[in-house]
C-alpha positions in Angstrom: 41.3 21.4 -49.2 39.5 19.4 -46.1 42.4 17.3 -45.3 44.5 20.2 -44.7 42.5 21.7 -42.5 41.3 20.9 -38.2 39.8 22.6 -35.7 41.1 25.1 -33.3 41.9 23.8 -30.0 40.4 27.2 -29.0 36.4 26.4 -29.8 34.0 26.6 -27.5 30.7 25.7 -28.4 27.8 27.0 -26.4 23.7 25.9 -26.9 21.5 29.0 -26.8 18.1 26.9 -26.7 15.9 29.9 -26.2 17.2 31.7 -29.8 17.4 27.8 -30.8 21.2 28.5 -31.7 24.3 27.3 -31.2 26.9 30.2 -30.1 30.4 29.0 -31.1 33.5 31.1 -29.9 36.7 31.0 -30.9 39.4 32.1 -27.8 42.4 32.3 -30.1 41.0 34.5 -32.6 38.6 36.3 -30.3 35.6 35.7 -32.6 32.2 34.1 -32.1 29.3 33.3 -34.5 25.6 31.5 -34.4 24.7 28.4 -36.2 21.5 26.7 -36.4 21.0 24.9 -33.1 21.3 21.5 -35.2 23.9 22.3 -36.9 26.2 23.7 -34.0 24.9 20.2 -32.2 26.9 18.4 -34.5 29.7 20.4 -35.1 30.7 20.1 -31.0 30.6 16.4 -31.7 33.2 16.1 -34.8 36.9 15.7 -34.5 39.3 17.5 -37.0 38.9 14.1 -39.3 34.9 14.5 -39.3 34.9 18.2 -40.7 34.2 16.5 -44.3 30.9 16.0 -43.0 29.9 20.1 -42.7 28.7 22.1 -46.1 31.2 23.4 -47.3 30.0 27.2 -46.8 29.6 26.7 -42.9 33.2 25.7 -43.4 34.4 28.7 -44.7 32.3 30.5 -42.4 34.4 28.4 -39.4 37.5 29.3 -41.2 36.8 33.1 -41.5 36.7 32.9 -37.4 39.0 30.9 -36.8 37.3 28.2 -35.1 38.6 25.8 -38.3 42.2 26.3 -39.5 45.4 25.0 -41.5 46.8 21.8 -40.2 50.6 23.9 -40.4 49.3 26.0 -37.6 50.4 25.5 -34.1 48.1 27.3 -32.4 50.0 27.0 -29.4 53.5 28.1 -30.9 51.4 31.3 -32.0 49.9 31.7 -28.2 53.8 32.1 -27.4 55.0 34.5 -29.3 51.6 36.7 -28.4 53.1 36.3 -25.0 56.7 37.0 -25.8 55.5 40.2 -27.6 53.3 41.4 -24.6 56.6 41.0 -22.3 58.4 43.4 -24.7 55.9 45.6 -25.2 55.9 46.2 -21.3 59.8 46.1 -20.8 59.8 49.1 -23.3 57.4 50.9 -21.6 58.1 54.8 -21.4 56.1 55.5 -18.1 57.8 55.6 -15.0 55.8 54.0 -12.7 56.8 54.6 -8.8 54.9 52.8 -6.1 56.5 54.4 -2.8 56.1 53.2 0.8 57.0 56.0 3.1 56.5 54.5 6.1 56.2 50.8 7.0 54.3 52.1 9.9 50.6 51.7 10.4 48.0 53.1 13.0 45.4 50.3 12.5 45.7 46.6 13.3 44.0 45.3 11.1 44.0 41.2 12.1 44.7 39.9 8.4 47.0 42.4 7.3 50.4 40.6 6.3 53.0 43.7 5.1 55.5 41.8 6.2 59.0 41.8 8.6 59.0 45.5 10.7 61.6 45.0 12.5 65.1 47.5 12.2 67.4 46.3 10.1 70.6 47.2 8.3 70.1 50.8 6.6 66.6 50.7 7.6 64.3 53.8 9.4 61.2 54.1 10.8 59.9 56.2 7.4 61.8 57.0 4.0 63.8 59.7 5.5 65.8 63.2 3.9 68.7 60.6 2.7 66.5 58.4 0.8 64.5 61.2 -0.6 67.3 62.7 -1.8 68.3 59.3 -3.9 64.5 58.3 -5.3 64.9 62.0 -6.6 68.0 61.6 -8.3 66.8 58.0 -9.7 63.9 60.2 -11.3 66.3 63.0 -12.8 68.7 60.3 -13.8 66.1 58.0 -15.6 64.5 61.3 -17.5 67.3 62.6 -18.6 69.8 59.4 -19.0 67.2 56.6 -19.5 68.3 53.4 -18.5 65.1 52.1 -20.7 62.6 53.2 -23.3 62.9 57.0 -23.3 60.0 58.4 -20.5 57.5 60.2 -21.2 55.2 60.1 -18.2 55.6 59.7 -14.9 53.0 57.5 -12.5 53.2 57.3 -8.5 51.0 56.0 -6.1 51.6 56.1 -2.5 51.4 52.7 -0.4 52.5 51.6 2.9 52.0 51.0 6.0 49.7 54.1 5.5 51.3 57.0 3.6 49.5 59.7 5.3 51.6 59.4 8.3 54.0 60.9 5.8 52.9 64.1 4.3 55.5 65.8 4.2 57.3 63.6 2.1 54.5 62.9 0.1 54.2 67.1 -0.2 57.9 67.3 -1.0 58.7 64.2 -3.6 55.1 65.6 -5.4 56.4 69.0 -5.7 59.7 67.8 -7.0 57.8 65.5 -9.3 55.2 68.0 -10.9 58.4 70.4 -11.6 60.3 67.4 -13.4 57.3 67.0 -15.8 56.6 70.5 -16.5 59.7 70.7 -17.2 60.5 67.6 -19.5 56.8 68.3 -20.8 55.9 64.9 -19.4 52.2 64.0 -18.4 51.4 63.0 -14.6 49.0 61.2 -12.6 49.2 59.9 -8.9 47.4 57.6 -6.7 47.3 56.5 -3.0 46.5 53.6 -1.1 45.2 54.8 2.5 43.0 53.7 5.4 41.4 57.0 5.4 42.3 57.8 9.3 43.9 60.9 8.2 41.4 62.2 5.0 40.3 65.1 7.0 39.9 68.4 4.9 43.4 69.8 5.1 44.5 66.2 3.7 41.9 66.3 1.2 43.6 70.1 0.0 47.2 68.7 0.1 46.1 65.3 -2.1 44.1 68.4 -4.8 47.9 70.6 -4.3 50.0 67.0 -4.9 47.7 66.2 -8.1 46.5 63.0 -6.1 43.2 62.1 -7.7 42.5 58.8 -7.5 42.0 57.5 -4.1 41.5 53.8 -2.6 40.0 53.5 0.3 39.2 50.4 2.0 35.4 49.6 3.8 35.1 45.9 4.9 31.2 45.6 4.7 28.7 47.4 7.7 29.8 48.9 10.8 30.4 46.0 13.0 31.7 43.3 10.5 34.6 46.6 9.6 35.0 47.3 13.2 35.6 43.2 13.6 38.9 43.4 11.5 40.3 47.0 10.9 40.3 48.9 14.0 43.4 51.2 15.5 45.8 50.7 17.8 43.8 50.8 20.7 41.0 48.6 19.4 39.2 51.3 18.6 36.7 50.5 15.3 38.0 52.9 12.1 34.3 52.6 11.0 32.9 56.7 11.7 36.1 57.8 11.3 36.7 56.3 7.9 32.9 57.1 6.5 33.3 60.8 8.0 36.7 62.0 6.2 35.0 59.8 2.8 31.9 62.8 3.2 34.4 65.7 3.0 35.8 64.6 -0.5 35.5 68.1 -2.6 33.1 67.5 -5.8 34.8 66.5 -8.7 38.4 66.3 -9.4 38.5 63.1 -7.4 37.9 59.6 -7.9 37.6 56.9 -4.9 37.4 53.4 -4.5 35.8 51.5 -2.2 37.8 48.7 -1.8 36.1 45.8 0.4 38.1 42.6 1.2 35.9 40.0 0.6 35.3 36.9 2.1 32.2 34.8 2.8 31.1 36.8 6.2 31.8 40.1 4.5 29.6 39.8 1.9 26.4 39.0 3.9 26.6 42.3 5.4 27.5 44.0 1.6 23.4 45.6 1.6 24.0 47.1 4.7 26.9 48.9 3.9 25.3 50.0 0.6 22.4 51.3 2.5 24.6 52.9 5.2 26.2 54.5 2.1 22.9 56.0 0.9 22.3 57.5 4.4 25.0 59.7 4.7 25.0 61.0 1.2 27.6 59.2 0.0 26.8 56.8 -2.6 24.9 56.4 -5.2 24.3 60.2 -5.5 27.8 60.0 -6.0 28.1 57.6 -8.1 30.4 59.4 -11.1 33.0 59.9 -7.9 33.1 56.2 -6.0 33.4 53.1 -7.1 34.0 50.0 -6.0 36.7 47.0 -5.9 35.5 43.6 -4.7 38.7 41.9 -3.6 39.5 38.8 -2.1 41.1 37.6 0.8 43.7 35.3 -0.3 44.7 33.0 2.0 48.2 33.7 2.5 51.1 31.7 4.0 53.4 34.7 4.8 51.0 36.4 7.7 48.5 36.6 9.7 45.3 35.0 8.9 41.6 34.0 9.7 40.1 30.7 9.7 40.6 29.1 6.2 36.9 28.7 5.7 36.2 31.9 4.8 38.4 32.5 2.3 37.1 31.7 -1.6 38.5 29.2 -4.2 38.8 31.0 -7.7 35.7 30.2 -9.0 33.7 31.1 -5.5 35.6 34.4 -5.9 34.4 35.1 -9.5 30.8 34.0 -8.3 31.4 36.9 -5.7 32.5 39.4 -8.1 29.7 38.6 -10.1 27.2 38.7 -7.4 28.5 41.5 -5.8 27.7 43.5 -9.2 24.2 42.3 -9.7 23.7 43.6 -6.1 25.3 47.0 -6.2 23.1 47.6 -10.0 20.2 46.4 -8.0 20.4 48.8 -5.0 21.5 51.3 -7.9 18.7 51.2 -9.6 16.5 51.3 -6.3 17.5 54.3 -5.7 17.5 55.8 -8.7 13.8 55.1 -9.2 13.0 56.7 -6.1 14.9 59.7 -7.0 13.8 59.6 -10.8 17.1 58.7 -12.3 18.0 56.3 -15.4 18.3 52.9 -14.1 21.3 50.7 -15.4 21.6 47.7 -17.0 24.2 45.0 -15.7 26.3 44.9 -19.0 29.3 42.4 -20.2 32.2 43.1 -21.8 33.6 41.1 -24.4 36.9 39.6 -23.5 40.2 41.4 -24.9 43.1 39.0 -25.4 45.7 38.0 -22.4 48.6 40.3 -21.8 50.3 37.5 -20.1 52.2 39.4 -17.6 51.9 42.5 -15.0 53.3 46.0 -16.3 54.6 46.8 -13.0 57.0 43.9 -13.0 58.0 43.3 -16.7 59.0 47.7 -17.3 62.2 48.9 -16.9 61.0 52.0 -15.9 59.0 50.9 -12.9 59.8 50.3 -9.3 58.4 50.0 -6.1 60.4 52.0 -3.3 60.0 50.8 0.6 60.6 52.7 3.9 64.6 51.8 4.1 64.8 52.9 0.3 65.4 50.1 -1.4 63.7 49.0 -4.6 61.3 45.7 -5.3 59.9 44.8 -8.5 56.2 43.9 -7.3 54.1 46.5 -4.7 53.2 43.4 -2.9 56.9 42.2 -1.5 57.1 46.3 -0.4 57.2 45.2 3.6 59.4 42.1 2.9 62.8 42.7 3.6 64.5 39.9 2.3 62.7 40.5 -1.1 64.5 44.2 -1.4 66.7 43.9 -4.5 69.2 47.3 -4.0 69.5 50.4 -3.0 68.0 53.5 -4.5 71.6 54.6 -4.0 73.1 51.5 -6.1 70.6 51.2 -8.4 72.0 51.2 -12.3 69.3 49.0 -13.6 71.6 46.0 -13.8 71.1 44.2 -11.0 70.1 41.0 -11.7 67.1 40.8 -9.3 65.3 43.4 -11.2 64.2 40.5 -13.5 63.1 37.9 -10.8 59.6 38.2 -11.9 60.9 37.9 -15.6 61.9 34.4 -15.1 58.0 33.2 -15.6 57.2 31.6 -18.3 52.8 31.7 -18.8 52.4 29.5 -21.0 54.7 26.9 -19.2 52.8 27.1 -15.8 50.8 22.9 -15.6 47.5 25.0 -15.2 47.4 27.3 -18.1 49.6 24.9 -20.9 45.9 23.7 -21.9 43.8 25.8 -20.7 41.1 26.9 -23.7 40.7 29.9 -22.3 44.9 30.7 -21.7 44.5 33.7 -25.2 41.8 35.7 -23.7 43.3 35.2 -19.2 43.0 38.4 -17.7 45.2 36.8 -14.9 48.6 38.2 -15.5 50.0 38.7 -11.9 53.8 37.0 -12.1 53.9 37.1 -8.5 51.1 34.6 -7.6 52.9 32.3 -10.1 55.6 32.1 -8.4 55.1 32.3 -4.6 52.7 29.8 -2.9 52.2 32.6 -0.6 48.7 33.5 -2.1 45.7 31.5 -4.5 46.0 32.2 -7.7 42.8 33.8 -9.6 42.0 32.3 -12.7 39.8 34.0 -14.9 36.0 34.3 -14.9 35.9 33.0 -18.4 37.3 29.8 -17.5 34.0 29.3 -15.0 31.3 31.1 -16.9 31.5 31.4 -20.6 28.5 29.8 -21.2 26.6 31.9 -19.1 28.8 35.5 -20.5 28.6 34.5 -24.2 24.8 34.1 -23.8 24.5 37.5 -22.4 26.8 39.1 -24.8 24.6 37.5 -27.4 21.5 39.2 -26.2 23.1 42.4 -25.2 23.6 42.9 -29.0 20.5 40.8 -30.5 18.4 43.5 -28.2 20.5 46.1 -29.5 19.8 45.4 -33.2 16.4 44.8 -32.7 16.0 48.0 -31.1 17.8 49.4 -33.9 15.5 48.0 -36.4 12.5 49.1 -35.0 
């Protein structure tokens, strides 16, 4: 039996001194185990003609996880069709997802903002005007009723720009047409919207509740001054107030908003002070169950506008961030929730799910994004790039060829990811940043920390059952 066996490619063995374990995790199968800290010692040390020298029940043990296998198994072969499957599984998704842009137009200036070419071209207007509207309508009837894809049976929009508000009128109109389609076709519906706030005040709030707009993101770039530094109007007026006063007159429940903060390395050192701003007008934690937050970088990105490069994080700085960023938000949490007698929370981990290779939005048939001159893109984020528009809403058929750009990448081809031990379980799947060299590429947290993870998952659940026993 031994000679016919190796070990997975996918191992990963991790010392646990303090439990005086060895932790061994297996990325292809997803599954981890503890062996004596001896034991695992050795194990990291053997090759796949060395596994004679483990008792045969650890063996079986290994093979049960997956961390030893057949010798007939191509592990990477296997990691292929996983990804083949997941790009099918999206193309035949039955949600049509819309991500519109009804205006290109902005009222802030924000310094690294790079939405792309507004100049007047060919076909183009100022905002997605009666015309256009008119065509993304009959694009909805026409893919309900004669799908061009997997039969729908929901419908998905969220509102991007520019900044949509400037809009609401179309944003009232295309809702209501929208809302009637899926009563109609019993379909289920859910909207989002991407704004700067300016316009949130409490007519807008009633016209996102009538429009079935619940989930909000919102963008805050750390304290008042560091925000006011980089997303101010116009007139160089700081957004700050304005923002953080039409954020207070969100109506209790129904909504959902995220706090999305740009990050970068002088962002962050003013994150506490935002927090504690937060706290002083009322606004968060005691909301906690309606705001959330988003940690996002700032790529540095060759198509626009940008700071000095310095600022800007490397993957694993990023992931630090993200990481840092939480333990400080649970720790001002729980500040507060001591003084105001709440239940504190505990900064958990989740155990990795495997990859799904690729982004929804690009690899559907039933998904588009829509810009100000109607034309359709495949990915939100080439929205203000003109000479990335694929067709008209008025020519679309869903044969165009450039509806598959992003369909072209291959994963498990890219030089980075081939051997990666970590490629089955990358929550990276953004086809985009594969291929453009406009913006960094994120790789995935468990690339940089699964030592550190695994351990904590390990006590999460050893506290958890000792808990239990008691």
């Amino acid at each position: 039996m031994l000679p016919n066996l190796k070990l997975s490619y996918y191992n990963h063995f991790i010392p646990h001194k303090d439990r005086g374990v060895y932790l061994i995790y297996n990325s292809f199968s997803n599954a981890m185990m503890e062996i004596d800290y001896e034991v695992g010692h050795v194990i990291s040390k053997l090759n796949s003609m060395e596994i004679h020298h483990l008792d045969l029940d650890i063996v079986e043990l290994m093979r049960e996880n997956g961390m030893i296998i057949s010798k007939d198994i191509d592990e990477f072969v296997e990691i292929k069709k996983r990804a083949s499957n997941s790009r099918k599984v999206f193309t035949d998704s039955s949600t049509l997802f819309l991500c519109i842009s009804p205006t290109n137009s902005c009222n802030m200036q924000c310094p690294y903002c790079f939405q792309g070419d507004k100049s007047a071209k060919n076909r183009d207007t100022k905002y997605l005007d009666e015309n256009n509207i008119n065509s993304l309508k009959k694009l909805v009837l026409n893919t309900v009723e004669n799908p061009h894809g997997s039969k729908i049976d929901r419908i998905q929009i969220e509102w991007f720009g520019g900044e949509p508000l400037l809009r609401k009128n179309v944003i009232r109109e295309f809702s209501e047409f929208v809302i009637d389609i899926c009563a109609k076709y019993n379909l289920e519906f859910s909207a989002s919207i991407v704004t700067n706030a300016s316009l949130l005040d409490a007519q807008t709030w009633e016209l996102l509740d009538k429009c079935r707009i619940y989930r909000i993101q919102v963008t805050i770039d750390g304290q008042k001054d560091m925000h006011n530094q980089v997303r101010f109007y116009a007139n160089g007026k700081g957004s700050y107030e304005h923002i953080m006063n039409n954020v207070l007159l969100m109506p209790e429940e129904k909504f959902y908003l995220t706090i999305r903060i740009n990050g970068d390395k002088t962002v962050f050192e003013s994150i506490s002070l935002l927090f504690s701003d937060l706290e002083n007008r009322g606004i968060w934690p005691m909301r906690d169950k309606q705001i959330g937050f988003h940690w996002a970088p700032k790529f540095y990105n060759f198509l626009g506008f940008n700071q000095e490069k310095d600022i800007y994080y490397t993957s694993f700085e990023y992931q630090k961030s993200k990481h840092d960023f939480e333990k400080l938000r649970l720790s001002y949490f729980n500040t507060w929730a001591e003084k105001e007698n709440r239940k504190n929370k505990n900064l958990r981990y989740a155990y990795p799910s495997f990859s799904d290779f690729y982004c929804t939005t690009v690899e559907s048939a039933n998904s588009f994004s829509i810009d100000d001159g109607g034309f359709i893109h495949k990915c939100y984020n080439t929205v203000n790039s003109k000479d990335k528009r694929i067709e008209h809403l008025d020519d679309f058929n869903g044969t165009n060829p450039g509806l598959d750009h992003y369909k072209k990448l291959d994963k498990t081809e890219q030089a980075d990811c081939r051997t990666c031990k970590v490629l089955p379980i990358c929550d990276e799947t953004c086809n985009m940043r594969f291929t453009s060299n406009a913006e960094s590429k994120i790789c995935t947290v468990w690339k940089y920390f699964m030592d550190e993870r695994m351990i904590a998952i390990y006590e999460q659940n050893y506290q958890e059952s000792q808990r239990a026993a008691q």
